[in-house]
C-alpha positions in Angstrom: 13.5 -24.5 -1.4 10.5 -22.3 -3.3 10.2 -19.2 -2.0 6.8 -17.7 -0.8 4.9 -14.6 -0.1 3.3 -12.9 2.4 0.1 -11.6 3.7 0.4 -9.1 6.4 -2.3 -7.8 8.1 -2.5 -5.1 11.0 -5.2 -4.7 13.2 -5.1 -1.3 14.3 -4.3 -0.7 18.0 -6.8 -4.2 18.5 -5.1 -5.2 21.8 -6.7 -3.5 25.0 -5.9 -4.1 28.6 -8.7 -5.4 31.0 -11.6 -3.1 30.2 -13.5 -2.8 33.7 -17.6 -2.6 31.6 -16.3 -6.0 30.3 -15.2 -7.5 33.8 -11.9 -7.2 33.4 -11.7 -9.3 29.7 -10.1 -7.1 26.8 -12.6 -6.8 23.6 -10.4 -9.8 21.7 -11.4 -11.7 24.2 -14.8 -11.3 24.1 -15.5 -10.8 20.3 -16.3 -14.2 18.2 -13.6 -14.4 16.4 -13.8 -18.2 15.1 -10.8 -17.2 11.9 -9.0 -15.7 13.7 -9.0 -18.6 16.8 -8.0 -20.9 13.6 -5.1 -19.0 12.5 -4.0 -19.1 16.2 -4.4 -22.5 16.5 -2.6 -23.7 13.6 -0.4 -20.8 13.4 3.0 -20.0 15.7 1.8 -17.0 18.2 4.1 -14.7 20.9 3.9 -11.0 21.6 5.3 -8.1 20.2 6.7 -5.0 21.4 6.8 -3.0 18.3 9.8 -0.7 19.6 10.4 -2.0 22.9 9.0 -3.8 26.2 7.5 -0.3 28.3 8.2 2.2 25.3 4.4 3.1 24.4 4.9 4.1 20.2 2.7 5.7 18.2 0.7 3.7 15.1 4.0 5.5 12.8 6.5 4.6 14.2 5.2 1.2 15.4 4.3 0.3 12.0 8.0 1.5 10.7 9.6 -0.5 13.2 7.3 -3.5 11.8 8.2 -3.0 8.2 11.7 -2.9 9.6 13.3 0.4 9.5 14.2 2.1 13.2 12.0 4.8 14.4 14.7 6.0 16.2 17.1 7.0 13.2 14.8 8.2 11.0 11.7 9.2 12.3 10.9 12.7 12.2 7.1 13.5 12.7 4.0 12.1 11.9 3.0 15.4 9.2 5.2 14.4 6.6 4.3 10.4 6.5 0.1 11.9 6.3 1.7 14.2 3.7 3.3 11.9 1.5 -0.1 9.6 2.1 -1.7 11.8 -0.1 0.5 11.9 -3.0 2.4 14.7 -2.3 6.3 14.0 -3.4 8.0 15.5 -0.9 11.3 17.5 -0.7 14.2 18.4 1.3 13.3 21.4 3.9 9.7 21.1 3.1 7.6 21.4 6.5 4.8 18.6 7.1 1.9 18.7 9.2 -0.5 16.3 9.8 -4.3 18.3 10.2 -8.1 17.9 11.5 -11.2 19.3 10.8 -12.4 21.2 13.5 -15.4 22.7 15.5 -15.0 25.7 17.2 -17.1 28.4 18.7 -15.9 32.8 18.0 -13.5 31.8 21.0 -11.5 29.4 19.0 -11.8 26.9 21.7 -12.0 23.4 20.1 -15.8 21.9 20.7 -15.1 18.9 18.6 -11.6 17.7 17.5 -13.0 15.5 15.0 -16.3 17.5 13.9 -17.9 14.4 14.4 -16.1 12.3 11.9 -16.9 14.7 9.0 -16.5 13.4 5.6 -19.5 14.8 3.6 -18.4 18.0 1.7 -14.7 18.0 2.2 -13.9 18.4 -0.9 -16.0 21.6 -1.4 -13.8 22.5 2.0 -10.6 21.9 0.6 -11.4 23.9 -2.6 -12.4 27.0 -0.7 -8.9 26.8 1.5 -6.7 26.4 -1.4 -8.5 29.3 -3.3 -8.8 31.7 -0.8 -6.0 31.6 1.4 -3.1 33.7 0.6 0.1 33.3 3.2 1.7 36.7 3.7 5.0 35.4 2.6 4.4 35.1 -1.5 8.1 33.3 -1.4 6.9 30.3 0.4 4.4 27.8 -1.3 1.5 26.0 0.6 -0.9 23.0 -0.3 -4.1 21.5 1.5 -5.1 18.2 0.8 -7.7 16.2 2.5 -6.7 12.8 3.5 -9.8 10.5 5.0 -12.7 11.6 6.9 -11.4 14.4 9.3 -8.3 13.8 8.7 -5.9 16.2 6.8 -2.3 17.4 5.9 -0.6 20.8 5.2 2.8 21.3 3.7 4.9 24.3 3.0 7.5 24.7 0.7 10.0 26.9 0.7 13.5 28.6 1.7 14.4 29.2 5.4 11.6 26.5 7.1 12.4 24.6 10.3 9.8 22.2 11.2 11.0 22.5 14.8 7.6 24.3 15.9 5.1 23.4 18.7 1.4 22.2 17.6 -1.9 24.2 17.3 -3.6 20.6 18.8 -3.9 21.0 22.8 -5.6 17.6 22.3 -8.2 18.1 24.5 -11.8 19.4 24.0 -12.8 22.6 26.4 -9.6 24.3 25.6 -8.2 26.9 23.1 -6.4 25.8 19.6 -2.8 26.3 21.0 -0.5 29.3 19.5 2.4 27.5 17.3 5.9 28.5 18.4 9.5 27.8 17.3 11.1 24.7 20.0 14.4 26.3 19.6 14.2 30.1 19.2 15.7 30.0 15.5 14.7 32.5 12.9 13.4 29.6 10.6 11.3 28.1 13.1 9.4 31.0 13.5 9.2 31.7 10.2 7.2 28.3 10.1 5.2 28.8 13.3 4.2 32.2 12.1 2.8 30.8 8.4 1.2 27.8 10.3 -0.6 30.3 12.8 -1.5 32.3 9.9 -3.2 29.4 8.3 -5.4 28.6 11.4 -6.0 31.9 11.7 -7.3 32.1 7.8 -9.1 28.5 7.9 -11.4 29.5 10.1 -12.6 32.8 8.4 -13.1 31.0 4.9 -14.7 27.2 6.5 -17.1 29.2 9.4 -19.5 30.2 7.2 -18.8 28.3 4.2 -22.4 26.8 2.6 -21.0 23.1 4.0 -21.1 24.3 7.1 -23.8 26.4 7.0 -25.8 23.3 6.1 -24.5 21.4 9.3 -24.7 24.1 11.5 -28.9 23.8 10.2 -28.7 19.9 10.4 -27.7 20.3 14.3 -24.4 19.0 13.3 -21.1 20.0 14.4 -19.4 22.4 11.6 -15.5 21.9 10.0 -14.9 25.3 10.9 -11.0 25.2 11.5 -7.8 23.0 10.3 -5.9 22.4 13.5 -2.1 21.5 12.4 0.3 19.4 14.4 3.0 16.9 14.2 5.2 19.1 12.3 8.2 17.3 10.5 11.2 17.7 7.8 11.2 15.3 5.1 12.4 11.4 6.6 15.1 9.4 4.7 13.6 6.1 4.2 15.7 3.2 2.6 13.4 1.7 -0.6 11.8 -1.6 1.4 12.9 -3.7 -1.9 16.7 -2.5 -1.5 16.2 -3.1 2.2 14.4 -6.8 1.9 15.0 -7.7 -1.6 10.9 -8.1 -1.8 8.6 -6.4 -3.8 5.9 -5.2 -1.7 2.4 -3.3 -1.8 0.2 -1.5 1.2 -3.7 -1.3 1.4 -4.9 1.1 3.9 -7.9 3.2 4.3 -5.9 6.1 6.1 -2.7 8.7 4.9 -0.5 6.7 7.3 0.0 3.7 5.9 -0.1 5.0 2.3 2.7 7.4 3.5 4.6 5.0 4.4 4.2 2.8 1.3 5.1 5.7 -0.4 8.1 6.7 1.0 9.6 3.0 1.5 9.1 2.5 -2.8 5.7 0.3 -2.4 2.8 0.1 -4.3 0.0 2.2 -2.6 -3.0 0.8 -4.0 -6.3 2.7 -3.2 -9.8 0.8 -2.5 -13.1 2.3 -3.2 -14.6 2.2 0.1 -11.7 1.9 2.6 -12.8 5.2 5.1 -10.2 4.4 7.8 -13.1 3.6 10.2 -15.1 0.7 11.5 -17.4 1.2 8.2 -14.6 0.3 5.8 -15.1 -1.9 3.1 -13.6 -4.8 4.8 -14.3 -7.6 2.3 -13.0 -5.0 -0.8 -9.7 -4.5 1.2 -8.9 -8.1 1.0 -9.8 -9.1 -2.6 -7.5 -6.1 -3.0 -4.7 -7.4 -0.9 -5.2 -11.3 -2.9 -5.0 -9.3 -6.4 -1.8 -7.7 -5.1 -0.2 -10.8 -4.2 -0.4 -11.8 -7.8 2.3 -9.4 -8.7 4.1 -8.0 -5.0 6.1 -10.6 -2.9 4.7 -9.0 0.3 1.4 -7.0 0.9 0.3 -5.2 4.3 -3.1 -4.8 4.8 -4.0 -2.5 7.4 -7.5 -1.7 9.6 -7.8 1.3 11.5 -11.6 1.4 12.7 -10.3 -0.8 16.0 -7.9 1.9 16.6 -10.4 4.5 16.4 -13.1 3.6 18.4 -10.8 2.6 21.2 -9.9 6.6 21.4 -13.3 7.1 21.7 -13.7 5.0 24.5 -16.2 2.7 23.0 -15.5 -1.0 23.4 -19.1 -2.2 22.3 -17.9 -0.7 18.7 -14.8 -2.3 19.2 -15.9 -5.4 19.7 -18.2 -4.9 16.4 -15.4 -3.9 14.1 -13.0 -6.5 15.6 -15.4 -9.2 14.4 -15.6 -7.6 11.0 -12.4 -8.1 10.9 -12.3 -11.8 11.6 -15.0 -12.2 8.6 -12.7 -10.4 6.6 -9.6 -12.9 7.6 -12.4 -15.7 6.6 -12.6 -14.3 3.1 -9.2 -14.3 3.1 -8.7 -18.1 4.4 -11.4 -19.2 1.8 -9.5 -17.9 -0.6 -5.6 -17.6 0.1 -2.9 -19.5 -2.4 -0.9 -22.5 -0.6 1.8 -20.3 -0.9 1.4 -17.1 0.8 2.4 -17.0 4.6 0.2 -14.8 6.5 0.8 -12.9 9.9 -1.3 -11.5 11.8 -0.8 -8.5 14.4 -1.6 -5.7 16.7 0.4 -3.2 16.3 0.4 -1.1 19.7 -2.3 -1.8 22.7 -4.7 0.8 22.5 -7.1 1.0 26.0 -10.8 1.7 25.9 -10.6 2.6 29.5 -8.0 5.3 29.2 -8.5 6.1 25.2 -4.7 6.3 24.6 -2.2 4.2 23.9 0.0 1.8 26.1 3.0 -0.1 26.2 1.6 -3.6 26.5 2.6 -6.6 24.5 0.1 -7.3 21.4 -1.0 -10.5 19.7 1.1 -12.0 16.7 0.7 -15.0 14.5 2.6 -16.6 11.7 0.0 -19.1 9.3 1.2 -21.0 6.7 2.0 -24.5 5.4 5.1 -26.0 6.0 5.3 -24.2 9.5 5.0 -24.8 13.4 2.2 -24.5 15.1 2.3 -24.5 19.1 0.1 -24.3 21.9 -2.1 -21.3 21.6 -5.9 -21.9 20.7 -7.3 -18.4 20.3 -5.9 -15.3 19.1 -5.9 -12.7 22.7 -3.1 -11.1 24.9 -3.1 -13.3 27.3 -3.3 -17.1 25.4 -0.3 -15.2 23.6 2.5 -16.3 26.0 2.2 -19.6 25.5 3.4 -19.1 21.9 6.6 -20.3 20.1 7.3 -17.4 19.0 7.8 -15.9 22.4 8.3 -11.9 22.8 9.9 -10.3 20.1 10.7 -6.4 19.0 8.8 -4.8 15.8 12.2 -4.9 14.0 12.6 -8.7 14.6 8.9 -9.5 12.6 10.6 -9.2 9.0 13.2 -10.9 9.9 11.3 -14.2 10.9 8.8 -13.7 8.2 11.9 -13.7 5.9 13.0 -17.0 6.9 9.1 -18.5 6.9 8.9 -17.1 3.3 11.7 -19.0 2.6 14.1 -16.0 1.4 16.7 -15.6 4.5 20.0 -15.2 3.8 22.2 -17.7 5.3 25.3 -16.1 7.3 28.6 -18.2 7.7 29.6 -21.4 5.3 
């Protein structure tokens, strides 16, 4: 049999439950989403719990149980995945914490976790905080990096670290930026939590009235005036994905996530002009990306965060917007895709405008290609889902089955 390759693509946190402003129907069922419908309908559809049916994951470990590897065994923190997203190689004891761009007021309570999306003038920020922050112990080594828009990472290297230390996020607006302390009392835990406070501390005294900020400040914009750390974590242990699946594979992404975990699993990472890790990504760029890559990679995962995003923020109408960008986008791709590629299609967590958060409901997946089923689901949504072939299935079983539709399962007895 010829073997094939594979398209994947993730829509980030795309399923919703009922959203009550849309009388009761979830933003995939109201967007137009005619390529998608298409893929549906000539596809083989189910649902998938990407750790477990009721166990509400995160877009890491989700994703990690997608690509195959358990969460549970290796998993440890979402700083050091955002770390290694932005190139950093990391090491054995280092400590990794994922970051934002922050507003606060003299009070250091948090006005804006995000500081409105910033993304003009980071670079100038991340400049300033590598140059003039000294950490009072010269032994240990620290870096900054800026990931995408608000988003960033800091990583210490060093002797003695734990990275078993509480966050600075109290992920709420109106409240104060948290105090970091050890979890279990030990000597190198507070050794970290003292370094990270120190660097909060610091951040806010060189970006407050730093000329970026100044300039927003006059703009009537929100200022980056602090780097809020959390999701601390050691260094994971992540088996090389073409040792583990005997497939070379590639990840396109606009956010630090994903590229961590390309990263760390042995992929290509391959970067796209224009891919912001919001709704206003360069949707059409990402997938003649993700076609070019398949000239060379067995497997490429192509992943959209702006529909995770926006549900956070509560606003379905955006949702809706960027979920039907995303459809055009799959159109590109359907105009356009070789005979041989299988493509799937997924959600990879439920992400609820109502409650901005995460949940633990089922999300939409579809296998495409020639040469396979296709079953009695019509359009791609939650609930025309269950009528699928592919019934409900666990993140760690997707690789698996798209093995075998690729062809490239191994065959176990005589």
């Amino acid at each position: 049999m010829k073997t094939k390759k594979a398209l994947m693509i993730i829509i980030d946190g795309a399923a919703d439950r009922p959203v009550q402003a849309l009388g009761g129907k979830t933003p995939l069922e109201v967007a137009k989403t005619p390529n998608l419908d298409r893929v549906a309908k000539e596809g083989i559809c189910g649902l998938l719990d990407s750790l477990a049916p009721g166990k509400k994951g995160g877009s890491d470990t989700a994703i990690m149980s997608i690509l195959g590897y358990n969460p549970y065994e290796i998993y440890t923190g979402r700083g050091p995945i955002e770390v290694a997203g932005v190139g950093i190689k990391l090491e054995k004891g280092d400590v990794s914490l994922r970051c934002n761009y922050s507003t606060i007021d003299e009070n250091m309570t948090i006005l804006n976790r995000t500081a409105d999306y910033v993304r003009e003038g980071t670079d100038e920020l991340e400049k300033a905080l590598n140059e003039q922050i000294s950490l009072s112990n010269p032994d240990i080594k620290f870096q900054f990096r800026n990931s995408a828009d608000y988003r960033c990472v800091f990583h210490l290297r060093g002797n003695g670290l734990s990275a078993n230390i509480t966050d600075a996020d109290p992920y709420h607006e109106g409240e104060k930026i948290l105090e970091v302390k050890p979890i279990d009392g030990s000597r190198e835990a507070k050794k970290a939590a003292d370094l990270v406070n120190e660097f909060v501390n610091k951040s806010y005294k060189v970006l407050n009235n730093h000329p970026v900020n100044l300039k927003r400040k006059k703009e009537g914009k929100p200022p980056a005036n602090v780097i809020v750390p959390r999701g601390s974590g050691e260094t994971p242990k992540m088996e090389n994905f073409y040792q583990r699946w005997k497939i070379k594979g590639a990840c396109i992404a606009g956010i630090g996530l994903i590229k961590g975990l390309g990263y760390l699993s042995g992929m290509e990472v391959i970067n796209v002009k224009g891919a912001t890790g919001y709704i206003d990504t360069d949707y059409i760029g990402k997938a003649k990306a993700a076609l070019k890559a398949l000239e060379k990679n067995d497997f490429v995962v192509l992943h959209i965060e702006g529909t995770d995003e926006v549900s956070h923020d509560k606003k379905f109408k955006e949702k809706i917007e960027a979920i039907e960008e995303t459809d055009n986008m799959i159109g590109f791709i359907l105009a356009n895709i070789s005979k041989d590629v299988i493509l799937t299609i997924l959600s990879d967590h439920t992400t609820s405008c109502d409650y901005g958060d995460h949940t633990a409901d089922p999300t939409p997946i579809v296998i495409w290609g020639e040469g396979l089923f296709s079953d009695d689901v019509d359009i791609f949504t939650e609930r025309a889902m269950i009528k699928g072939m592919i019934r409900r299935i666990k993140g760690q079983d997707v690789m698996p089955i798209l093995l075998d539709a690729m062809n490239r399962s191994e065959k176990f007895g005589a």
